[in-house]
C-alpha positions as CSV (number, residue, x, y, z in Angstrom):
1,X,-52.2,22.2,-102.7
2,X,-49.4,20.0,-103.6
3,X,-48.0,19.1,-107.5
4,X,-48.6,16.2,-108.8
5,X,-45.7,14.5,-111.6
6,X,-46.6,12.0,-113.8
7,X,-43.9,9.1,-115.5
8,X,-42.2,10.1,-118.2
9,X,-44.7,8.1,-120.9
10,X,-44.2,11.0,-123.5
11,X,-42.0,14.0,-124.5
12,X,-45.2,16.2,-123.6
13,X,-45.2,14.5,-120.0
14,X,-41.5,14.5,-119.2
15,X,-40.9,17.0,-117.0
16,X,-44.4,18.1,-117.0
17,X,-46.9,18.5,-113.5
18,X,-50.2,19.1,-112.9
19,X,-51.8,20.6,-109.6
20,X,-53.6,18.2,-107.2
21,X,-56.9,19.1,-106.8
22,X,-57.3,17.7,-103.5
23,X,-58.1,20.7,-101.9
24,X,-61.2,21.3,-104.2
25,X,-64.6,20.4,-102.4
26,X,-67.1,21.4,-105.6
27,X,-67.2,21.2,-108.9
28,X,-69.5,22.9,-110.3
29,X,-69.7,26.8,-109.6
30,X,-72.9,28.3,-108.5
31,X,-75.0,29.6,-111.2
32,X,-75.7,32.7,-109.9
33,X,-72.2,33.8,-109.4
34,X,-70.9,33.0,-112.7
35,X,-70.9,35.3,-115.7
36,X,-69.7,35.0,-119.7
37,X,-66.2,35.5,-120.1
38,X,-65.9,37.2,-124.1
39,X,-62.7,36.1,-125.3
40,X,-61.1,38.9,-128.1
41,X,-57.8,37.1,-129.1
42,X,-56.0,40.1,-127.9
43,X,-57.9,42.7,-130.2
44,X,-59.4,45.9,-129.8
45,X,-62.4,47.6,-130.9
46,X,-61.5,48.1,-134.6
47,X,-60.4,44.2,-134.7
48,X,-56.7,44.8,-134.7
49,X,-54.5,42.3,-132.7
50,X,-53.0,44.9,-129.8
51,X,-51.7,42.1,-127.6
52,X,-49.9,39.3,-129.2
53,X,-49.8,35.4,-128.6
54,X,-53.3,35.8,-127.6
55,X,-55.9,33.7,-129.0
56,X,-57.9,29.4,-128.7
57,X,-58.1,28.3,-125.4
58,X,-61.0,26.3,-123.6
59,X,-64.4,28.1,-122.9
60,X,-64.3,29.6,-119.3
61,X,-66.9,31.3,-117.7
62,X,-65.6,34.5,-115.0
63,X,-66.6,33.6,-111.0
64,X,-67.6,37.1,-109.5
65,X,-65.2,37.4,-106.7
66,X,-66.0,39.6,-103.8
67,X,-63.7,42.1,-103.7
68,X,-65.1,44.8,-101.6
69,X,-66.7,42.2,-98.7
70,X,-69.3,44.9,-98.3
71,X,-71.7,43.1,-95.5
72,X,-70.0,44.4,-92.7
73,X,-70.5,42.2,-89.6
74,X,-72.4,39.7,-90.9
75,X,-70.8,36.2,-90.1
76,X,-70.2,34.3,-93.6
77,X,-69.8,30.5,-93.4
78,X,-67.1,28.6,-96.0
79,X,-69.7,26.1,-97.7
80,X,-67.2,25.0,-100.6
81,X,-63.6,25.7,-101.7
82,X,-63.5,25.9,-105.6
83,X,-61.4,26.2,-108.3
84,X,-61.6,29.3,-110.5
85,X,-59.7,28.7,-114.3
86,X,-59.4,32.9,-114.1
87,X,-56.5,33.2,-111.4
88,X,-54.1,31.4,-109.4
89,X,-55.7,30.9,-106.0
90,X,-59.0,28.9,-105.3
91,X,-61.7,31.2,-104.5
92,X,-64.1,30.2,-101.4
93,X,-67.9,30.4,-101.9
94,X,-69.3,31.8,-98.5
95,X,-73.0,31.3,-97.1
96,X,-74.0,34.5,-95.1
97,X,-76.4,34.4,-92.2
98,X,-78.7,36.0,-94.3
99,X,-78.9,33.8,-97.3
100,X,-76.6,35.9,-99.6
101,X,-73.7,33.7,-101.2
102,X,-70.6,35.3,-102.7
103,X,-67.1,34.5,-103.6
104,X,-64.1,35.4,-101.8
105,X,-60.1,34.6,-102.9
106,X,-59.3,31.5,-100.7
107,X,-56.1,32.2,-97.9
108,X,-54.2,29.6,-97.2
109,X,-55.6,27.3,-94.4
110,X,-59.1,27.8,-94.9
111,X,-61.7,25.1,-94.4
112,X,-65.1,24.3,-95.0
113,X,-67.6,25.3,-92.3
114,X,-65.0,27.9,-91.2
115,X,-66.6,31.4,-90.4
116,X,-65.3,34.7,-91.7
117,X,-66.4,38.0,-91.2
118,X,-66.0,41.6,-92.8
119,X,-66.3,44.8,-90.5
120,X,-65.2,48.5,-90.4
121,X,-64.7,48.0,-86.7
122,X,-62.1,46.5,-84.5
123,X,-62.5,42.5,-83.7
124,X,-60.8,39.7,-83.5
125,X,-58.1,39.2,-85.8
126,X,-58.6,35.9,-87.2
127,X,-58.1,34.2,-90.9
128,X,-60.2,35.6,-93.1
129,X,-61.6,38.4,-91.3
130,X,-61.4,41.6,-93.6
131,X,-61.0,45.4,-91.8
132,X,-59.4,48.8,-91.7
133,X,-55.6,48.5,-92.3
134,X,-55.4,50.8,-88.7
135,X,-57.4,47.6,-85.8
136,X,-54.6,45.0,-87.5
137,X,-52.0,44.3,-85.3
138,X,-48.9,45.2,-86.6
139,X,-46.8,42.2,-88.2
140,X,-49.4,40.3,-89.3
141,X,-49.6,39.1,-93.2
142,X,-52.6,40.7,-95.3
143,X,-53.8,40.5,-98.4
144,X,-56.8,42.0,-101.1
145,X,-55.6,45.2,-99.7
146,X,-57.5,48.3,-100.7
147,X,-55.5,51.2,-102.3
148,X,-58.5,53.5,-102.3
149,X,-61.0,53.1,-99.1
150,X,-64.5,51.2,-100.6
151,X,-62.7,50.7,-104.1
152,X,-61.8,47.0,-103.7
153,X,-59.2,44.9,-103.0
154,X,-55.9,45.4,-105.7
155,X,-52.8,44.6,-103.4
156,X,-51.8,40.9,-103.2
157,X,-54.2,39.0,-104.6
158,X,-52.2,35.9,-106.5
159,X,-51.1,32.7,-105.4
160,X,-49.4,32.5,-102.7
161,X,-49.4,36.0,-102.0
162,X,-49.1,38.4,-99.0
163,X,-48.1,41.8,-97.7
164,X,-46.9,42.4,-94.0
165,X,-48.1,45.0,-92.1
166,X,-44.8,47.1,-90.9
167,X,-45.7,50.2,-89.1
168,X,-48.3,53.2,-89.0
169,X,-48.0,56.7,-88.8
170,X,-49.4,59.9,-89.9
171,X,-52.9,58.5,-91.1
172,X,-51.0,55.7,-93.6
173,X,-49.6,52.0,-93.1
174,X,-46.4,50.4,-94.1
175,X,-46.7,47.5,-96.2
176,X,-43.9,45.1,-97.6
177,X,-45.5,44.0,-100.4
178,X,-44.6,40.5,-102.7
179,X,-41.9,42.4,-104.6
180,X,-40.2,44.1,-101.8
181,X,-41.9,47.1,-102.1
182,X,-42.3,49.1,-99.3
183,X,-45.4,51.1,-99.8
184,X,-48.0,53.6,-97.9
185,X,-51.2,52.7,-97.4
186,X,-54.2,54.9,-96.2
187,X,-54.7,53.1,-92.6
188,X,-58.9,53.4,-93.7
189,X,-58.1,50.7,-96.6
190,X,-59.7,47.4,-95.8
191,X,-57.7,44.0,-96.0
192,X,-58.0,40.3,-95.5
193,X,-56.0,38.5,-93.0
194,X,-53.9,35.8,-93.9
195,X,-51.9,34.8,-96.9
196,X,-53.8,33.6,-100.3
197,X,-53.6,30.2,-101.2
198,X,-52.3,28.0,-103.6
199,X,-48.2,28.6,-103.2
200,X,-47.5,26.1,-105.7
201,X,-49.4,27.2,-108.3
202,X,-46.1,28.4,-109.7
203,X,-44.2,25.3,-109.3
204,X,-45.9,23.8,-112.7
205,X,-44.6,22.9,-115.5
206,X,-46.7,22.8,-118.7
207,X,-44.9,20.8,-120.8
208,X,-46.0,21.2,-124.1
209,X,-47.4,23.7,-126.3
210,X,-50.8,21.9,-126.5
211,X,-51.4,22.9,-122.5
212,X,-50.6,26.3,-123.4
213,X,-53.1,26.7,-126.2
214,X,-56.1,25.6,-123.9
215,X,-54.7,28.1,-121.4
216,X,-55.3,30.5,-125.0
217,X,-51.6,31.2,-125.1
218,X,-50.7,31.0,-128.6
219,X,-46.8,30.7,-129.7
220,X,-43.7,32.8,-129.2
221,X,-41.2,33.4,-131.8
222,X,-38.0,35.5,-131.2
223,X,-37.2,38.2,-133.0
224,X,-33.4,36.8,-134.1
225,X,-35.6,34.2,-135.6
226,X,-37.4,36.8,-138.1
227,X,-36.8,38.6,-141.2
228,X,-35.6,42.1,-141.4
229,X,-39.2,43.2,-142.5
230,X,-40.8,41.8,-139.3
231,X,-38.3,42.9,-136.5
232,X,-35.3,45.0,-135.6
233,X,-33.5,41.3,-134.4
234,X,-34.2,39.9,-137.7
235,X,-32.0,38.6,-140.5
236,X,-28.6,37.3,-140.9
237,X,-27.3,33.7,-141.9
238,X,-28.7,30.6,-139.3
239,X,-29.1,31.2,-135.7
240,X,-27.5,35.0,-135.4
241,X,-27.2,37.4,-132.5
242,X,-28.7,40.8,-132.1
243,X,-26.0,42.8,-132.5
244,X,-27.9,46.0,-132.5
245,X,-25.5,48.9,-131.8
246,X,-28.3,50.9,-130.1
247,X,-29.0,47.4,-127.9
248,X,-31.9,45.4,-128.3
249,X,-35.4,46.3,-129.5
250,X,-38.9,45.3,-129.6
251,X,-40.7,44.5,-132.7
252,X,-41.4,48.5,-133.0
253,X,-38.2,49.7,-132.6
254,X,-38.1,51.3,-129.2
255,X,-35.0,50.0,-126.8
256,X,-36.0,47.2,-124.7
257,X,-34.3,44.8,-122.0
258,X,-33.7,47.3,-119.0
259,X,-34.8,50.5,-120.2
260,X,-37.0,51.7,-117.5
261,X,-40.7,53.0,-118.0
262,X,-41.6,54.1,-114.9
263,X,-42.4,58.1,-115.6
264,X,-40.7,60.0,-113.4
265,X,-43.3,62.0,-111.9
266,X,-45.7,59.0,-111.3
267,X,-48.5,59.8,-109.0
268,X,-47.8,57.2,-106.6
269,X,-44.0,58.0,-106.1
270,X,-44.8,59.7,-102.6
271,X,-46.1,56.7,-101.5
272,X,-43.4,54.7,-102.1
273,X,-40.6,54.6,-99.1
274,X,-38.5,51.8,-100.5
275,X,-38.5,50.4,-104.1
276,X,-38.2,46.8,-105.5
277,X,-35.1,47.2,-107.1
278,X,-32.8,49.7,-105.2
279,X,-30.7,52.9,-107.3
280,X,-28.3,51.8,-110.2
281,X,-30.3,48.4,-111.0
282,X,-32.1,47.8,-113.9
């Protein structure tokens, strides 16, 4: 996919791109693997707003995606790439040999009429195919990589995504994940070869507010720019700083910019052999 940037004829359009949806073979998703999406304007059960700036938007209806690829070798055909308004990457709508359909996220270089297949045992290590973390050759680029074995794919899943297979030992794979992360990973975890699609999905530029409100992004305001009543930031004459003593806040009072939340006894610390950010950084 490739962006595509119009002439300036506006303020909205200055600067603005779109995606080129040259890469998109159907329009239309199939019936059958579609689902209503209910929209709650970032509301919980007793109708109070829980997540802010949430709220309008077009209507979208949720593709099932295929996480799990559970018909183990059964060769699955690539009948259609398609674009899917819920995540980054296109998702690919695959034709098994026995007339079950389903969608899979799209990796990068896949084609119509290509053939994928899932399996628990060791084959051939193409694009697409999806196994056990442990018959991958080491060095290749994965993705929708299981964290618990039959649970689904959670690892790397946006645009443009990918995590590289380092080393095994002791039952567990080394990963580099997107962030930098080096991880463990049961070597029983399934995952898709290949990168996911769609790099430039984060090269656009909206533009104007309007494109954000049919994404159902409603607006922003800082907190320097409220009143004392309505945040910590708030108050003072024109266009003031925080100059909060204790640092800067959220809108509840608790410290914010660089404190870190990470519990220190998190379950998943023993499975981390490198972090993202390394000791003494924010």
């Amino acid at each position: 996919m490739s962006i595509k940037v119009y002439n300036p004829t506006s303020a909205g359009r200055r600067k603005a791109s779109v995606q080129d949806f040259s890469d998109i073979t159907k329009t239309r998703p199939t019936k059958s693997l579609v689902m209503t999406l209910q929209k709650h304007s970032g509301r919980n059960h007793s109708g109070r707003i829980t997540v802010r700036h949430q709220g309008g938007g077009a209507k979208q209806r949720y593709r099932l995606v295929d996480f799990n690829r559970s018909l183990h070798n059964i060769p699955a055909k690539v009948s259609a790439i398609e674009y899917d308004p819920n995540r980054g990457p296109r998702v690919a709508l695959l034709q098994y040999d026995n007339g079950v359909q389903s969608y899979i996220i799209a990796p990068e270089g896949l084609r119509v009429s290509d053939t994928v297949v899932s399996s628990k045992e060791k084959i051939e290590a193409n694009l697409g195919t999806r196994m056990p973390l442990k018959h991958i050759p080491v060095g290749l680029f994965v993705h929708d990589v299981e964290l618990t074995p039959g649970k689904g794919g959670q690892l790397a899943r946006g645009a443009g995504a990918s995590a590289q297979l380092q080393v095994f030992e002791g039952g567990y794979a080394q990963l580099r994940l997107p962030s930098g992360e080096v991880r463990l990973v049961a070597d029983s975890c399934m995952a898709t070869i290949g990168r996911v699609g769609n790099a430039d999905y984060q090269l656009v530029r909206y533009g104007k507010a309007g494109r954000m409100r049919h994404r159902g992004i409603r607006p922003r305001v800082k907190g320097k720019n409220m009143n004392p009543v309505d945040h910590p930031h708030g108050g003072g004459e024109g266009h003031s700083p925080i100059g909060l003593k204790g640092g800067p806040k959220t809108p509840w009072g608790k410290k914010a910019r660089g404190v870190k939340t990470r519990k220190e006894k998190n379950w998943s610390n023993k499975f981390i052999i490198q972090r993202r950010k390394k000791k003494g950084e924010d």
